[in-house]
C-alpha positions in Angstrom: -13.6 4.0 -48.4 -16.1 1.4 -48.9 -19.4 0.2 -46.9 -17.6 -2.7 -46.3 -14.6 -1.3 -45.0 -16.9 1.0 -42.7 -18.4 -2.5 -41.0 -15.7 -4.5 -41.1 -13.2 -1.7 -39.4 -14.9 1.1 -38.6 -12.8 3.3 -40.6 -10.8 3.5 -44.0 -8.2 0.7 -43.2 -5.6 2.6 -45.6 -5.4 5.6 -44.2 -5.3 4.0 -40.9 -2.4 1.8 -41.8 -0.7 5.2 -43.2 -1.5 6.9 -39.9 0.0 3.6 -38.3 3.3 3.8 -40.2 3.7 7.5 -39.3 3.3 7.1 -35.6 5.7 7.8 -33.1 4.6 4.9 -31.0 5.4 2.6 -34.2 8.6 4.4 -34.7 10.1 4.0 -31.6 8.1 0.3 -30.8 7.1 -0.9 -33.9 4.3 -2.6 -35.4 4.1 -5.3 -32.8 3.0 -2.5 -29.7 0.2 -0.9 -32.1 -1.5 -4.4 -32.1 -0.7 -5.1 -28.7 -2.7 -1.9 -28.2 -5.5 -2.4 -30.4 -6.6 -5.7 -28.6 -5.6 -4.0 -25.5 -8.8 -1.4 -26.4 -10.5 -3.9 -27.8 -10.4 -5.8 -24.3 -11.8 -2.7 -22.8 -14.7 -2.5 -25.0 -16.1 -5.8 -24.5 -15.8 -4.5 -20.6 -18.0 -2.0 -21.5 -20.3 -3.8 -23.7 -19.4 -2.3 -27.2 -18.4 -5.5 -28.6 -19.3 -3.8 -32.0 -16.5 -1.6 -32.0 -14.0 -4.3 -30.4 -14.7 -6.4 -33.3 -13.4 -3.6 -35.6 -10.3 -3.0 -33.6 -9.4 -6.7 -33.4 -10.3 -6.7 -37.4 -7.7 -4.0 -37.7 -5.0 -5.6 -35.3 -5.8 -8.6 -37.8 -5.6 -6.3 -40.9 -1.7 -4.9 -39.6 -0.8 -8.6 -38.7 -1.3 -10.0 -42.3 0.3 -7.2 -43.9 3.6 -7.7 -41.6 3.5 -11.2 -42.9 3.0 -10.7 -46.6 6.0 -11.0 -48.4 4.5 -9.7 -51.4 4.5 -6.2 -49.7 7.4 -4.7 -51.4 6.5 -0.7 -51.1 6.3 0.6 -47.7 5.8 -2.2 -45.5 4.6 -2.7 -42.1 7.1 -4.5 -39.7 6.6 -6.2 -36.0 10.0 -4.1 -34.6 10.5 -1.1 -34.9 12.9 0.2 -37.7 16.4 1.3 -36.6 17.9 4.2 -38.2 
């Protein structure tokens, strides 16, 4: 995890993907309710006046967006719905 991870997320935006994937709420709703969430929080935050920390869960409802898009993800990706079995 890097300094710049740390300020632009608040965390190590890896693991935090990997802890995405294994979710139940992203199992059963996909990837598309986590962000919905994550701005969701975020909205709350500003409320409360940490905008500092809403910035870094918008950044990583940004980060899971651009990964769902990116074709180039072959391994493991993320998707919008969940994944029927």
């Amino acid at each position: 995890m890097t300094t710049k991870e740390i300020t632009m997320y608040g965390c190590d935006i890896d693991a935090f993907k990997k802890s995405v994937k294994d979710s139940f709420t992203y199992e059963v709703a996909g990837g598309a309710m986590i962000i919905a969430g994550l701005m969701s929080d975020a909205q709350e935050l500003m409320a409360l006046g940490d905008t500092e920390t809403a910035r870094q869960y918008l950044n990583r409802a940004k980060a899971l967006v651009f990964d769902m898009m990116d074709p180039e993800i072959k391994t493991n990706p993320l998707s919008f719905l969940p994944e029927r079995k």
